[in-house]
C-alpha positions in Angstrom: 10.5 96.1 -81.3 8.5 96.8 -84.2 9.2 93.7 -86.0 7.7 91.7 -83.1 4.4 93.7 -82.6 3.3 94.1 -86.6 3.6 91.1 -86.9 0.9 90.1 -84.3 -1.4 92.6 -85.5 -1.3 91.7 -89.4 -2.0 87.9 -88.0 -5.1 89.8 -86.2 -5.8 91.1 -89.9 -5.3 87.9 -91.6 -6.9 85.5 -89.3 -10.6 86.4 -90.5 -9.6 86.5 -94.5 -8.2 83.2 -93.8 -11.3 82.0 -91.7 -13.6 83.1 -95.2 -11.0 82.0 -97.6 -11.7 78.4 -96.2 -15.2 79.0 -97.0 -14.0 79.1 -100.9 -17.3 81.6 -101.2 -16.6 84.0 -103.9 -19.0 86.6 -102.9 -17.7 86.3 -99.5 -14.2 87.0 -100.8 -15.2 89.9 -102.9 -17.4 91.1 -99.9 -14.3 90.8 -97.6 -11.5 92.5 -100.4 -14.3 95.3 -100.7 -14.4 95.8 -96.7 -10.6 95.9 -96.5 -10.3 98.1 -99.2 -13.0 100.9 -97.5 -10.7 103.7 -96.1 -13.6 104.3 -93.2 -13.1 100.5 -92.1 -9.1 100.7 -92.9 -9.3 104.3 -91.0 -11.1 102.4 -87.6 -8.9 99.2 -87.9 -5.9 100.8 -87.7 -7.3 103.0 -84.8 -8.2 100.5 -82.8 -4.6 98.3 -83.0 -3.2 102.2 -82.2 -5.0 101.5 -79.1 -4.3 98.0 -78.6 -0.7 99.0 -79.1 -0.1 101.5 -76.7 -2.0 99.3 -74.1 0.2 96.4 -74.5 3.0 98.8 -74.1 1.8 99.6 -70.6 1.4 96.3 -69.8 3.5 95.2 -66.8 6.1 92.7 -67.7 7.1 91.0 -64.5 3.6 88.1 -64.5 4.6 87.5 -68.6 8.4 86.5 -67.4 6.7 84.7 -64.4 4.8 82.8 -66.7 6.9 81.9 -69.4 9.6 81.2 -66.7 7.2 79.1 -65.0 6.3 76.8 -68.4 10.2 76.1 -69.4 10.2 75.1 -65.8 12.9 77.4 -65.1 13.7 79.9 -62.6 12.1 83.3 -63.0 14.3 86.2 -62.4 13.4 89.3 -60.5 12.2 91.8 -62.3 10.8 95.2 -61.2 7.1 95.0 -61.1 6.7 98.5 -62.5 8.6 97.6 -65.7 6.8 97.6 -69.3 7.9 97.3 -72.7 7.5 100.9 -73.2 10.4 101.5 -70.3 12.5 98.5 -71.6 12.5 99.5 -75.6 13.3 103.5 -76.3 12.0 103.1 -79.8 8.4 101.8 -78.3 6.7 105.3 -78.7 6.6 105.2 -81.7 4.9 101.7 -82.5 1.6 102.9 -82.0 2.3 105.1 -85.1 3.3 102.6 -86.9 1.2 100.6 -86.5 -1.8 103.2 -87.4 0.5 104.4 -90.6 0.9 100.7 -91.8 -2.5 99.1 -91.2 -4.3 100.7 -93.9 -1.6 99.9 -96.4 -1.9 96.5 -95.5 -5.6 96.1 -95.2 -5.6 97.5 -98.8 -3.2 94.9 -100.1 -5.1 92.1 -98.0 -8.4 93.4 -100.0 -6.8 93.3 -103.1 -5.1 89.6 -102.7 -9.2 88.7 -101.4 -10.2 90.4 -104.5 -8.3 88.6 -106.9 -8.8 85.1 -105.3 -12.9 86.0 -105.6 -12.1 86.6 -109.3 -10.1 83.4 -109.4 -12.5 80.8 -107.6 -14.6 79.6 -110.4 -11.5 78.3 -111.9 -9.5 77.1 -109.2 -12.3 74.7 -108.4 -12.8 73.7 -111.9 -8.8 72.7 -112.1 -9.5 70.8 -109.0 -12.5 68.8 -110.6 -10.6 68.2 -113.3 -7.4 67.0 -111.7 -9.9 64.4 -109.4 -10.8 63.3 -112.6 -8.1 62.4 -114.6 -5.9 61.6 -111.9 -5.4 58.5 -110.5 -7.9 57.2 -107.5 -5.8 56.5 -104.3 -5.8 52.8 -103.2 
């Protein structure tokens, strides 16, 4: 269960580094490794995916096999409406804590990597100037 819902959330953490990383702004990068690396902001991250966590837990899962039934163009089958991935998987109690126990570590790591690419900039983009320059021009 686990290795299907950290997943999801560290693609929640990584979506906005990626979204600034495109930006190639080095303060931006350094701003972003600094606010992944602040135990308050790690500390509220992690307590709000908690959340997030133990809601999608309680989610129903009866319209989600509707659905995907629905888009393979197959037939669904019946499932009790009262069923969630908390009463299908015994282990999901404890993915919430998980979740909370691993986010900071992660967020810390995910500062650091922004951190060092901040560092890095200046000369990544002069390699790239001079690669355009003594390599040859595309026909």
């Amino acid at each position: 269960m686990l290795r299907f819902v950290l997943p999801a959330f560290f693609l929640s953490l990584a979506l906005p580094a990626a979204v600034s990383a495109q930006a190639t702004d080095r303060e931006g990068l350094s701003d972003l490794g600094e606010q992944m690396r602040d135990p308050a902001y790690q500390r509220d991250m992690a307590l709000m995916l908690q959340a997030m966590t133990e809601v999608l837990l309680d989610m129903p899962v009866a319209p989600l096999a509707q659905a995907a039934a629905e888009m393979a163009e197959e037939e669904a089958r019946d499932i009790d409406p009262a069923l969630t991935l908390r009463r299908m998987v015994p282990q999901a109690d404890r993915a919430g804590e998980e979740v909370a126990r691993v986010v900071p570590r992660a967020m810390q790591a995910a500062g650091s990597m922004a951190e060092g690419l901040a560092a890095m900039t200046p000369l990544l983009r002069n390699m790239a100037a001079r690669m355009r320059a003594i390599a040859p021009q595309a026909d």
